[in-house]
N, C-alpha and C positions, 0 to 999 in steps of 0.2 A: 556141209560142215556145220556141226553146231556153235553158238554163237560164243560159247566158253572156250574152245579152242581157235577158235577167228584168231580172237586177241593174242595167243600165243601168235600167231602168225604177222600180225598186221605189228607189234613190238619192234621187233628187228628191222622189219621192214620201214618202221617209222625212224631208226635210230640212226639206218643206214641213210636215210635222205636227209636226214639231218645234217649227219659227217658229212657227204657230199656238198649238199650247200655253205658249209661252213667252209670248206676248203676252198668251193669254188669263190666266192667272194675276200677270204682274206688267207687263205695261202695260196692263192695262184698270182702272185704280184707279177710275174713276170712276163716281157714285153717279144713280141718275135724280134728278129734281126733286124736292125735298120730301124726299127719305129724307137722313138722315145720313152724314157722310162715313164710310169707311170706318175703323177705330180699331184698335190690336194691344192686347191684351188684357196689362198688366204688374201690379203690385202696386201701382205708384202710381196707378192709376186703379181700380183692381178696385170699391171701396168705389164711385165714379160710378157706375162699370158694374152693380153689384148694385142702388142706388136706381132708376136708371133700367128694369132690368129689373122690380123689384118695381111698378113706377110701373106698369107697363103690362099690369097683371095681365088686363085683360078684354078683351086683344087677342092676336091672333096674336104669338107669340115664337117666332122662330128663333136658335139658335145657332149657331156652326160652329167646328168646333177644327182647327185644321189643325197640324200635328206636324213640324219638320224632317228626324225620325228614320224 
């Protein structure tokens, strides 16, 4: 395939992964059954956030920090 029709090709195909990531990241908000909603992590909650964490000492804990920067 020569290199001027590639780029027709690889377009869509860039735009499509794009939409995807973009949806998966901030429209897929939502939680299965039973788990809690999702929360962003600030100073006025931090103190909730640390009891409930400590709460849950003898079970799996995941965290996730996600960074604008």
């Amino acid at each position: 395939m020569p290199m001027g029709e590639m780029k027709y090709v690889l377009w869509p195909v860039a735009m499509v992964a794009v939409v995807f990531i973009v949806w998966y990241f901030w429209g897929s908000k939502g939680t299965p059954h039973g788990q809690p909603p999702l929360a962003s992590l600030t100073t006025k909650n931090f103190e909730k956030f640390t009891g409930d964490f400590n709460a849950a000492s003898g079970e799996l804990r995941l965290v996730l920090l996600f960074s604008p920067t």
